[in-house]
PDBQT receptor file of N, H, CA, C and O in Angstrom, charges set to zero:
ATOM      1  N   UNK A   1      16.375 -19.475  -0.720  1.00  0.00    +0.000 N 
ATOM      2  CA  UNK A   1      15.083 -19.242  -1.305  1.00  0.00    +0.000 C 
ATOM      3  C   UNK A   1      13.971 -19.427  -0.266  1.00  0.00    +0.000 C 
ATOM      4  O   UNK A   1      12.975 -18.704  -0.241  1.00  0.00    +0.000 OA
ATOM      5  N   UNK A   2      14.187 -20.411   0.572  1.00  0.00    +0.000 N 
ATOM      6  H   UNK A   2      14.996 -20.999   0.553  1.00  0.00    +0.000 HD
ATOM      7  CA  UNK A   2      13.157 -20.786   1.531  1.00  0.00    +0.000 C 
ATOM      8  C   UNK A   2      12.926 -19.031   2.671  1.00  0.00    +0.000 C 
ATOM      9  O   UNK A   2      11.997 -18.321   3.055  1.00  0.00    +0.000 OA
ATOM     10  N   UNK A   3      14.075 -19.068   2.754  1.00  0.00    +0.000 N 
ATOM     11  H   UNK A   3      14.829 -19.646   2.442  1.00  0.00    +0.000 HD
ATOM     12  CA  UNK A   3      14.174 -17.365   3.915  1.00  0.00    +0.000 C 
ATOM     13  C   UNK A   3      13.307 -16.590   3.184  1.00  0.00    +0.000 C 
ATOM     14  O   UNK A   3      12.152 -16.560   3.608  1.00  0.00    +0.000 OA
ATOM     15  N   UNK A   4      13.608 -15.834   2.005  1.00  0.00    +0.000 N 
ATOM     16  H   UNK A   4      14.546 -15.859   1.660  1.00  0.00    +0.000 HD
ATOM     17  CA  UNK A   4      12.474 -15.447   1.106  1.00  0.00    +0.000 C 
ATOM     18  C   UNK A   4      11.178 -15.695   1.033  1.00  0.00    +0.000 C 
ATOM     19  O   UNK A   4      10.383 -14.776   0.837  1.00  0.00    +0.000 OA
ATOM     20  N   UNK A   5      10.775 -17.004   1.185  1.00  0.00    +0.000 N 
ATOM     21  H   UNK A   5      11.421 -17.750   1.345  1.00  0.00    +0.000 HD
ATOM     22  CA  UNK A   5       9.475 -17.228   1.553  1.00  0.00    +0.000 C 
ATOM     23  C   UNK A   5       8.906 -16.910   2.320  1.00  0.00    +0.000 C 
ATOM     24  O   UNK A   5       7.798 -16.376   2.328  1.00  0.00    +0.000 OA
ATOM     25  N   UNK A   6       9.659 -17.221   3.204  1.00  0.00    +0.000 N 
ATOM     26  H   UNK A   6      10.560 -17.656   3.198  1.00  0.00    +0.000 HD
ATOM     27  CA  UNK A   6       9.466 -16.970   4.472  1.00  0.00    +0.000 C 
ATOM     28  C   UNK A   6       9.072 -15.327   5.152  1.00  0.00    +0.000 C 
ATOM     29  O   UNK A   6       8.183 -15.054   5.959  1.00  0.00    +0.000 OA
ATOM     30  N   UNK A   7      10.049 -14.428   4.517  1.00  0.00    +0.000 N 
ATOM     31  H   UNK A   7      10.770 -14.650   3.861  1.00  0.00    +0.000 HD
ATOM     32  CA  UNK A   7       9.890 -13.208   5.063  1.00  0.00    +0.000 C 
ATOM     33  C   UNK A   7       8.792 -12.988   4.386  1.00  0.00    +0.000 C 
ATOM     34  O   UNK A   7       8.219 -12.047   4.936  1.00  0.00    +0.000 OA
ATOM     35  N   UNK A   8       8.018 -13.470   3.212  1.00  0.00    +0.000 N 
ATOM     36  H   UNK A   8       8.483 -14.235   2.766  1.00  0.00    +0.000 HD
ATOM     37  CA  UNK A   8       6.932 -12.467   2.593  1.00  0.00    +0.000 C 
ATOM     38  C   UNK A   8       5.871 -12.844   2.590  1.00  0.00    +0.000 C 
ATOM     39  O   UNK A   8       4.910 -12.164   2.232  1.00  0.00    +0.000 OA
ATOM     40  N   UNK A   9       5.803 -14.300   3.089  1.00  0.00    +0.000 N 
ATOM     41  H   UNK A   9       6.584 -14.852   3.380  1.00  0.00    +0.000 HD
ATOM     42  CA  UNK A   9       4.409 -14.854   3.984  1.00  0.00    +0.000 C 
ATOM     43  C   UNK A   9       4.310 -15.182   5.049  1.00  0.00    +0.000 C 
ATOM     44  O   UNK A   9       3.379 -15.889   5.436  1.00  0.00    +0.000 OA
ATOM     45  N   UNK A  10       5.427 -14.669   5.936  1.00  0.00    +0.000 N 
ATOM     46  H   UNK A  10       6.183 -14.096   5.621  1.00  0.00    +0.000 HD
ATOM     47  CA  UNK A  10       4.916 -14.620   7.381  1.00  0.00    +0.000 C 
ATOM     48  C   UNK A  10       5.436 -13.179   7.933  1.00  0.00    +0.000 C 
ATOM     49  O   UNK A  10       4.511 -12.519   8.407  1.00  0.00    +0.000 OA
ATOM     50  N   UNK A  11       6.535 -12.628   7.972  1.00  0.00    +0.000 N 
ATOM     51  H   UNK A  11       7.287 -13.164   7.587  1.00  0.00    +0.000 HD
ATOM     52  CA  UNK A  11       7.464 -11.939   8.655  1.00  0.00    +0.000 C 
ATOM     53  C   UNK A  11       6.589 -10.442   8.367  1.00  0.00    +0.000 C 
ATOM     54  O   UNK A  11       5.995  -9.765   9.207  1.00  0.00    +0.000 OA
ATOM     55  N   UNK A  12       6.730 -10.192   6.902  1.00  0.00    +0.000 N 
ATOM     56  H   UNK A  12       7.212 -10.742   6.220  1.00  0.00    +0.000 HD
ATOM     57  CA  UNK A  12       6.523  -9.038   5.994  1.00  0.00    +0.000 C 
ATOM     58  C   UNK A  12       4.546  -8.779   6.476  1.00  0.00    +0.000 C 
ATOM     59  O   UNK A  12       4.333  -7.621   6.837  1.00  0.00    +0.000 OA
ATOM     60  N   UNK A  13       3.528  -9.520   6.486  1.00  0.00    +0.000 N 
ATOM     61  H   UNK A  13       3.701 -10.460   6.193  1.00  0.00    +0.000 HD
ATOM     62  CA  UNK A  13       2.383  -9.280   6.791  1.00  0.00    +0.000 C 
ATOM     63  C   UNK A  13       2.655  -8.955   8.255  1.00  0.00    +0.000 C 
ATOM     64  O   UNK A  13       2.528  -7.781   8.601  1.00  0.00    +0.000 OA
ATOM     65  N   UNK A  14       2.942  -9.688   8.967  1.00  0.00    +0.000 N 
ATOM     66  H   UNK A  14       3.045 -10.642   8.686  1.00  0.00    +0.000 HD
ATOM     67  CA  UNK A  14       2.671  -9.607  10.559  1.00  0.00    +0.000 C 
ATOM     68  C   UNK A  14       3.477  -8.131  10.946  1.00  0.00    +0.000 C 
ATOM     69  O   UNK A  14       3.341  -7.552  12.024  1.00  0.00    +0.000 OA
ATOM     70  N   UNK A  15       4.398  -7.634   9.742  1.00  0.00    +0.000 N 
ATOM     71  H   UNK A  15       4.508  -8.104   8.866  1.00  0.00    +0.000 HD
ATOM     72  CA  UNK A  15       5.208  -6.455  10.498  1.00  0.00    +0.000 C 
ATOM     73  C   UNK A  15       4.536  -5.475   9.874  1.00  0.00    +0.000 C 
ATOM     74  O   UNK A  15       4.933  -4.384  10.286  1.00  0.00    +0.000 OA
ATOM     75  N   UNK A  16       3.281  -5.335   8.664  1.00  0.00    +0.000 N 
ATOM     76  H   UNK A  16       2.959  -6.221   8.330  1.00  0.00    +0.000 HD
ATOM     77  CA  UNK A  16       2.553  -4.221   8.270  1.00  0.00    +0.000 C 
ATOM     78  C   UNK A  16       1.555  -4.107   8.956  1.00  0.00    +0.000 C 
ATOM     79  O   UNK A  16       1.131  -2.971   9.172  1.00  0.00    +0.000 OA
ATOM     80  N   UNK A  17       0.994  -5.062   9.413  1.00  0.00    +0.000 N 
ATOM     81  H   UNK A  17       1.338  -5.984   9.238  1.00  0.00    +0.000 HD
ATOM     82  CA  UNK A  17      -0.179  -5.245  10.741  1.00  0.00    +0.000 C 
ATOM     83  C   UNK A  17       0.396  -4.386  11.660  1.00  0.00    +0.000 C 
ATOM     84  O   UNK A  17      -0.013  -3.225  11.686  1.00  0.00    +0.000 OA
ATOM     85  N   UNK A  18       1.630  -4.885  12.736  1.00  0.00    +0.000 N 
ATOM     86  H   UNK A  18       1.963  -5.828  12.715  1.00  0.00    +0.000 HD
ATOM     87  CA  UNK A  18       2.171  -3.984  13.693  1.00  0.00    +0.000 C 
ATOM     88  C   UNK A  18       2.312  -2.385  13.439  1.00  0.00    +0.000 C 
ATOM     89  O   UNK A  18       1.853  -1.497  14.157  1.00  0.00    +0.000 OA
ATOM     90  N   UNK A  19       3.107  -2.227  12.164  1.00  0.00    +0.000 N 
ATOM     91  H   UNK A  19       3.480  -2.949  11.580  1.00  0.00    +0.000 HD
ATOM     92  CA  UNK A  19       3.123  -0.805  11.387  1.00  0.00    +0.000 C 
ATOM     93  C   UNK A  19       1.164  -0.008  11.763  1.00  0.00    +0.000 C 
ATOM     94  O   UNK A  19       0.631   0.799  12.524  1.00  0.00    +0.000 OA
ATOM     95  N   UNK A  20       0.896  -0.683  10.940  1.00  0.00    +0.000 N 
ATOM     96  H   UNK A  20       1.329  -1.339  10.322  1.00  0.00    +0.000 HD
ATOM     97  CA  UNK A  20      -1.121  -0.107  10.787  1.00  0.00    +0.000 C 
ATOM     98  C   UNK A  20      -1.618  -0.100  12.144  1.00  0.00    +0.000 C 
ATOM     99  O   UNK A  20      -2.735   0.418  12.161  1.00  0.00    +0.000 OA
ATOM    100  N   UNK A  21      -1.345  -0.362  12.956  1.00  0.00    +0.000 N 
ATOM    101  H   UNK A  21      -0.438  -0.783  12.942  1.00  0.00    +0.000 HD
ATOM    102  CA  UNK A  21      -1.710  -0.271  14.246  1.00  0.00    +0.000 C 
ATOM    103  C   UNK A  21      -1.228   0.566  15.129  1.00  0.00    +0.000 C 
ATOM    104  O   UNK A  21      -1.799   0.864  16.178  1.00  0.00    +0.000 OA
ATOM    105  N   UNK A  22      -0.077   1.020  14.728  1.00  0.00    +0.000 N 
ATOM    106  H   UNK A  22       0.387   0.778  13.876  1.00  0.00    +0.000 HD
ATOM    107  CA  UNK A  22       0.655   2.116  15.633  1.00  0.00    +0.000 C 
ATOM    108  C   UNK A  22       0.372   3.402  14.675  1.00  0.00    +0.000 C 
ATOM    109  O   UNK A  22       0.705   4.463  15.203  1.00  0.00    +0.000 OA
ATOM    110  N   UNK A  23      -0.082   3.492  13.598  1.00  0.00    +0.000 N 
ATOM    111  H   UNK A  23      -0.352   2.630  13.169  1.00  0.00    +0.000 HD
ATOM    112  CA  UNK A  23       0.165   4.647  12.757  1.00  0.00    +0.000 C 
ATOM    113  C   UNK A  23      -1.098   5.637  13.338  1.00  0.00    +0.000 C 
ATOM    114  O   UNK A  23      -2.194   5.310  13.793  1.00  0.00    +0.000 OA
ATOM    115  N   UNK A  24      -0.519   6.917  13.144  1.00  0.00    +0.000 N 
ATOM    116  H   UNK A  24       0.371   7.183  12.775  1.00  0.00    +0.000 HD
ATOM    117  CA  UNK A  24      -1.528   7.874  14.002  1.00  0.00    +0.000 C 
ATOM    118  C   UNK A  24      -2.772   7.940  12.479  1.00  0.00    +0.000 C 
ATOM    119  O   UNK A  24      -2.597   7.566  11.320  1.00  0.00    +0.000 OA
ATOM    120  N   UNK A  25      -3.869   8.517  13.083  1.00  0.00    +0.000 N 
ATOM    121  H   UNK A  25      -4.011   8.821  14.025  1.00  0.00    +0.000 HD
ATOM    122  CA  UNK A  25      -5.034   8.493  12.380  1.00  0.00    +0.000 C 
ATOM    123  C   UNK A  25      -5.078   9.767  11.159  1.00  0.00    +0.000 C 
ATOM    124  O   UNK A  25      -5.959   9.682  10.304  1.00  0.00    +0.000 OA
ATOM    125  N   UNK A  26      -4.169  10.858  11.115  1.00  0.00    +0.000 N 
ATOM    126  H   UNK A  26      -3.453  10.927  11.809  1.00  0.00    +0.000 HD
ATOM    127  CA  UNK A  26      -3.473  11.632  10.155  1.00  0.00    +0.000 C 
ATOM    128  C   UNK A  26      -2.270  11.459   9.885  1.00  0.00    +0.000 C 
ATOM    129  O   UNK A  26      -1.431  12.354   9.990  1.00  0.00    +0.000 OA
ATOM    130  N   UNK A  27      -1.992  10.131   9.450  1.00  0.00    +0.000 N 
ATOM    131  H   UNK A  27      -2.673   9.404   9.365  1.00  0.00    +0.000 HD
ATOM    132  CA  UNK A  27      -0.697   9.947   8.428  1.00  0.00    +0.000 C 
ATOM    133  C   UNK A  27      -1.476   9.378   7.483  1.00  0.00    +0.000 C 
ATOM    134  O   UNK A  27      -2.352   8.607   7.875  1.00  0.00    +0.000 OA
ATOM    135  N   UNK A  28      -1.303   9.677   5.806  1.00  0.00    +0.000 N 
ATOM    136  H   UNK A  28      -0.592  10.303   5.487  1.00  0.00    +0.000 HD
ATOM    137  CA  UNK A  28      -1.961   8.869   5.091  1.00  0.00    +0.000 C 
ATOM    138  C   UNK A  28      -1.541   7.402   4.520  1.00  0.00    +0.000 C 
ATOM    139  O   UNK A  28      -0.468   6.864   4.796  1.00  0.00    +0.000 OA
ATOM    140  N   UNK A  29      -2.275   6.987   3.910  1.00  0.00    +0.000 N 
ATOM    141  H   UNK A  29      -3.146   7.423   3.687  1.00  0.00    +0.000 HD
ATOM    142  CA  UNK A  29      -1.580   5.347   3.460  1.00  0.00    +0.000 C 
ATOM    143  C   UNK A  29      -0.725   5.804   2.355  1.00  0.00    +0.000 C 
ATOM    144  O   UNK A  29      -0.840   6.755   1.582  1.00  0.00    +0.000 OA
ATOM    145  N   UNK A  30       0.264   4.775   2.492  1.00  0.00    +0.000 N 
ATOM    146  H   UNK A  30       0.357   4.002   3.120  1.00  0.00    +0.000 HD
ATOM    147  CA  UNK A  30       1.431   4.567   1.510  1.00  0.00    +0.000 C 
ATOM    148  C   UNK A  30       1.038   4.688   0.047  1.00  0.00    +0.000 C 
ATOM    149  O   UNK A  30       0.060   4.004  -0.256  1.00  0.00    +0.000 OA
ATOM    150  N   UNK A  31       1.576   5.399  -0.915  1.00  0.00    +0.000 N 
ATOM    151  H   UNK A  31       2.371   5.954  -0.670  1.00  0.00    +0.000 HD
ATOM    152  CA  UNK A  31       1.104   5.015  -2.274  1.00  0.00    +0.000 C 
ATOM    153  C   UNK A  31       1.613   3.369  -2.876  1.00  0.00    +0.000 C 
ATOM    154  O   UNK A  31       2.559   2.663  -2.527  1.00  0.00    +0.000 OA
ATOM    155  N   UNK A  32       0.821   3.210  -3.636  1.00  0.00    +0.000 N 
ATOM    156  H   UNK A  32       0.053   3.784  -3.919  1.00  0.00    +0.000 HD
ATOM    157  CA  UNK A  32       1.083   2.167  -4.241  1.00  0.00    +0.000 C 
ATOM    158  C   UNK A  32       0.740   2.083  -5.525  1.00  0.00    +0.000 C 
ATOM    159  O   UNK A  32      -0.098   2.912  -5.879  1.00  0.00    +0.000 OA
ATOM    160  N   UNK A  33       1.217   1.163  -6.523  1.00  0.00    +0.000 N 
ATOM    161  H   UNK A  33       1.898   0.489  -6.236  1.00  0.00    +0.000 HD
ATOM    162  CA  UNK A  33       0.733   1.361  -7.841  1.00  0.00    +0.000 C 
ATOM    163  C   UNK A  33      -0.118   1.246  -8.222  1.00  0.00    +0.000 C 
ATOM    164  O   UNK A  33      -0.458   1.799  -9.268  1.00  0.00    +0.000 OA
ATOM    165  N   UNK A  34      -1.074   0.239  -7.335  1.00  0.00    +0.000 N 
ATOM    166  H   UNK A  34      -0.798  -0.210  -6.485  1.00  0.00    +0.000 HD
ATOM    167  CA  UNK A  34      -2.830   0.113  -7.750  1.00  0.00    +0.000 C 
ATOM    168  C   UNK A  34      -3.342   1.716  -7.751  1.00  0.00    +0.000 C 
ATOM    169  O   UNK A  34      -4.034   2.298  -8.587  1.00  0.00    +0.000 OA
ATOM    170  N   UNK A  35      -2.721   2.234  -6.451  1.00  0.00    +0.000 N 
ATOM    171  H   UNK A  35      -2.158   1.762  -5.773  1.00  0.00    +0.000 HD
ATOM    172  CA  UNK A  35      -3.665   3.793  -6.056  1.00  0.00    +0.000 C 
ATOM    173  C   UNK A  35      -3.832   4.610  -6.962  1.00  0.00    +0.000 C 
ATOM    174  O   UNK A  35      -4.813   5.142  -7.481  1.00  0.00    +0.000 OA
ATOM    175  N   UNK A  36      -2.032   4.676  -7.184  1.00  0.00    +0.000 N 
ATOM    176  H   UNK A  36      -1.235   4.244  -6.763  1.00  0.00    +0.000 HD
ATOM    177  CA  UNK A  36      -1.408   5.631  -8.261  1.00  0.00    +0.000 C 
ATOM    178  C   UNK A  36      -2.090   5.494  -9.604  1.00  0.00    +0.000 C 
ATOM    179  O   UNK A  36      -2.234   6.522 -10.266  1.00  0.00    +0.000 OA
ATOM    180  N   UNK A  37      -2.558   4.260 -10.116  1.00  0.00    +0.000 N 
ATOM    181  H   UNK A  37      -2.441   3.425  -9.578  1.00  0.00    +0.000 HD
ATOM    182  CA  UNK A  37      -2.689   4.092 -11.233  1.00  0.00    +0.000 C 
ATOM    183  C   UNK A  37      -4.157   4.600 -11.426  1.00  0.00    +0.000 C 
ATOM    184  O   UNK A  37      -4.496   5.276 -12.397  1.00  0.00    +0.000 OA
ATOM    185  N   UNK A  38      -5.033   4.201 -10.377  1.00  0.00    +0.000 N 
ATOM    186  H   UNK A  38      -4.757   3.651  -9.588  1.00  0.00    +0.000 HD
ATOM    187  CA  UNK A  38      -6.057   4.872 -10.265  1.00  0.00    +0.000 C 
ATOM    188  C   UNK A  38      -6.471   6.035 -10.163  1.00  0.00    +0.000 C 
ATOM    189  O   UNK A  38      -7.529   6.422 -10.660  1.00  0.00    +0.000 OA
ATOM    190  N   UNK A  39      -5.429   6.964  -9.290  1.00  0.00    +0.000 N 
ATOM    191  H   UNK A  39      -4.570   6.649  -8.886  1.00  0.00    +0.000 HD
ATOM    192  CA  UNK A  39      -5.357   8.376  -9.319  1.00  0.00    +0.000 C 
ATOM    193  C   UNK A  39      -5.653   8.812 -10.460  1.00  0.00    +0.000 C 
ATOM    194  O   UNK A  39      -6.674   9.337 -10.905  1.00  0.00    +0.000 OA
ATOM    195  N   UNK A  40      -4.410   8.484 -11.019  1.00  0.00    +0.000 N 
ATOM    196  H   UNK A  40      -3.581   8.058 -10.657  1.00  0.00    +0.000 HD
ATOM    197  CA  UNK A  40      -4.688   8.880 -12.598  1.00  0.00    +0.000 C 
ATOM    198  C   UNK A  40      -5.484   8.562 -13.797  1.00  0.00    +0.000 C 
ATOM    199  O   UNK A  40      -5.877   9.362 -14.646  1.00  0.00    +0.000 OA
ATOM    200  N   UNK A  41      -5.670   7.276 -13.754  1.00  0.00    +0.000 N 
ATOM    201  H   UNK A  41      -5.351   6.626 -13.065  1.00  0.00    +0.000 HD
ATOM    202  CA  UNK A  41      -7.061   7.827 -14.465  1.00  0.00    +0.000 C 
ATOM    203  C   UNK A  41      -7.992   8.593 -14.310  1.00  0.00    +0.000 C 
ATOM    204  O   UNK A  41      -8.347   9.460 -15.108  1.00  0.00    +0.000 OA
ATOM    205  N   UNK A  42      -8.778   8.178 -12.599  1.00  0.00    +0.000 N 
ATOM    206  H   UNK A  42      -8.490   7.473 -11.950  1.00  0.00    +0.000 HD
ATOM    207  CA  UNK A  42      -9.635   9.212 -12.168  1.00  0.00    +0.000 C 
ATOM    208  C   UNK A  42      -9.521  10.563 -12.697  1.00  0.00    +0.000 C 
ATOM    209  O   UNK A  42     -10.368  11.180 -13.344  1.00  0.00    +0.000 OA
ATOM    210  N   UNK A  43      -7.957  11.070 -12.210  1.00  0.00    +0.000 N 
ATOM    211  H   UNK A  43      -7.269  10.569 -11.685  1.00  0.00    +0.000 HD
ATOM    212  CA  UNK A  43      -7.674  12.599 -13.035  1.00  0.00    +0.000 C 
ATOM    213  C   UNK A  43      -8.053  12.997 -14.511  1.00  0.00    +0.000 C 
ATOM    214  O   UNK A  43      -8.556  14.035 -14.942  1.00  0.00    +0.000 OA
ATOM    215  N   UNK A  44      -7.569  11.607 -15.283  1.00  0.00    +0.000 N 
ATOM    216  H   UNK A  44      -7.161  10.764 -14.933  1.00  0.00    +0.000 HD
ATOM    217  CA  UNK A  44      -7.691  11.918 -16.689  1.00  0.00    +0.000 C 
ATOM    218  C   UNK A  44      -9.116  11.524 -17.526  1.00  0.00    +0.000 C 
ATOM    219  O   UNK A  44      -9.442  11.683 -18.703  1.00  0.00    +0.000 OA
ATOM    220  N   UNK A  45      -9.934  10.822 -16.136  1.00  0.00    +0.000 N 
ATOM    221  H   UNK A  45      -9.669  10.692 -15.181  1.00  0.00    +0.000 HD
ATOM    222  CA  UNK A  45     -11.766  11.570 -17.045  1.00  0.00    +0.000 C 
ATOM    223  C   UNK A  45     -11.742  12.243 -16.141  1.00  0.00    +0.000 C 
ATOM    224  O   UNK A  45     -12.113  11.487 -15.243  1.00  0.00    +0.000 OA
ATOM    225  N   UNK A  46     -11.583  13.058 -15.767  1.00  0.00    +0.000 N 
ATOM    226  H   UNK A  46     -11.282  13.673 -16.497  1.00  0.00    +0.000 HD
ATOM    227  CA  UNK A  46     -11.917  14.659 -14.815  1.00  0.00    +0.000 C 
ATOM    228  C   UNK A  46     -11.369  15.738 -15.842  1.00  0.00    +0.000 C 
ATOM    229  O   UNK A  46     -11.947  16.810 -16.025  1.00  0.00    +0.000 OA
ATOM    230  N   UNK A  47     -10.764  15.543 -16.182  1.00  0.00    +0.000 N 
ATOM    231  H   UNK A  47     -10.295  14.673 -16.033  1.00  0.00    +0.000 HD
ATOM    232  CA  UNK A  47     -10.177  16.240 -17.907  1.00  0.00    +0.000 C 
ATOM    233  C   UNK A  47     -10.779  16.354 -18.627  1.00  0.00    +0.000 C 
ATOM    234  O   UNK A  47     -11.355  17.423 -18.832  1.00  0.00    +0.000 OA
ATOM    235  N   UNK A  48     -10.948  15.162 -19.450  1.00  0.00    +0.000 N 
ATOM    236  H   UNK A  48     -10.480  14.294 -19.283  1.00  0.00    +0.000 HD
ATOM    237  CA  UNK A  48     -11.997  15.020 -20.532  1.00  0.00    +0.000 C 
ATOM    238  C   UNK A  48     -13.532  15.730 -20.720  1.00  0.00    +0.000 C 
ATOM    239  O   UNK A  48     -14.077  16.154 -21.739  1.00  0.00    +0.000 OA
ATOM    240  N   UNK A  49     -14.169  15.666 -18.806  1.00  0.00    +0.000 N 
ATOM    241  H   UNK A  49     -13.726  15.322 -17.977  1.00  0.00    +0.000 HD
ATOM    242  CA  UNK A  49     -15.349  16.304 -18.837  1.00  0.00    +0.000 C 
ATOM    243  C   UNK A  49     -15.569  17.500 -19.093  1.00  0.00    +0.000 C 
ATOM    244  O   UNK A  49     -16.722  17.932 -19.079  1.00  0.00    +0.000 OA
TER     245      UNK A  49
């Protein structure tokens, strides 16, 4: 359990930092469910109007 900890408050940040730093300036960001979820609403009052 402790390794677990471990990878997702130290290992897991410091290796998306390295990732975001090498990524070229036209690749877009990863989806995620906050985005996604937002997408879609956004979409669905763009509908409604």
């Amino acid at each position: 359990m402790e390794q677990l900890d471990l990878l997702g408050e130290q290992v897991l940040p410091t290796l998306r930092k390295e990732f975001d730093a090498g990524r070229p300036s036209d690749v877009p960001e990863a989806p995620t469910h906050a985005s996604l979820l937002t997408q879609r609403t956004t979409q669905s009052e763009e509908a409604a109007e």
